[in-house]
C-alpha positions, 0 to 999 in steps of 0.5 A, spaced: 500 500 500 503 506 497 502 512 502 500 519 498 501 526 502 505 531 502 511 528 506 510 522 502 511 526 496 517 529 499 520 522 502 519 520 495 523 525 491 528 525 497 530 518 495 530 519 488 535 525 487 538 521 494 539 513 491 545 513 497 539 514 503 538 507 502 542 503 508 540 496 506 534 491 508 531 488 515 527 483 516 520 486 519 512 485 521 507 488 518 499 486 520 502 478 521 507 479 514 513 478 514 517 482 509 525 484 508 524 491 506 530 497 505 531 503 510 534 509 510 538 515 512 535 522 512 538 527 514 534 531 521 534 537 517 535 542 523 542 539 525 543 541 517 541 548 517 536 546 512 527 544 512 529 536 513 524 531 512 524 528 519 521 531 525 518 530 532 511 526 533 508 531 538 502 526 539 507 521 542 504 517 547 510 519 552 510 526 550 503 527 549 501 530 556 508 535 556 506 537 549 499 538 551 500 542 558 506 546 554 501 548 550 495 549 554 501 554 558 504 557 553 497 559 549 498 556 542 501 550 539 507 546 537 510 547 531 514 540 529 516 544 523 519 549 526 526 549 529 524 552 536 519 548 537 523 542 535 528 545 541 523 544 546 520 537 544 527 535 544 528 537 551 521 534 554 524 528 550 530 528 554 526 529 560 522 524 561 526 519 563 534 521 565 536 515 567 533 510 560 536 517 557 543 516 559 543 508 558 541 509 551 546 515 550 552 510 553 549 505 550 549 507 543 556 510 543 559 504 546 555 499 540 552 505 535 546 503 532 544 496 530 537 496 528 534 501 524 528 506 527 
């Protein structure tokens, strides 16, 4: 099942003027199927001074209650597409839980990355 929107518009052509994103092919599951699929890498836009093509879901279900008393608070909404507003999910996400934080830090930087997000 092909997704069509906007961001999906904008992953495709990534990919298409981008035939290094793709990493390689991992096993994974969906609805009861199992499939090799590719993954890639994408740049995170902001670290890169430019729009990017990922950004924080603020409807996370571990973020969703900070996301919505910030907002609540703050009397507008959180833009995910915006730099400073990325900066401040960003750093709920940090919050949540600083010990798993710091184990995933330490974690990633003793082994890296093994398996794809």
């Amino acid at each position: 099942m092909k997704i069509i929107s906007q961001k999906a518009k904008i992953i495709d052509q990534y990919l298409e003027n981008h035939p290094e994103a793709e990493v390689g092919k991992w096993p994974i599951e969906i609805s009861g199927e199992k499939q090799i699929l590719p993954f890639y890498r994408f740049p995170i836009g902001f670290a890169i001074g430019c729009p990017g093509i990922l950004y924080y879901n603020a409807n996370n279900g571990r973020l969703f209650m900070d996301v919505s008393k910030w907002q609540k608070e703050n009397n507008r909404l959180l833009d995910t597409t915006v730099q400073e507003d990325a900066e401040i999910i960003r750093q709920m996400l940090l919050k949540l839980d600083m010990e798993k934080t710091n184990l995933l830090k330490e974690d990633i930087h003793k082994k890296s990355k093994w398996n794809p997000g």
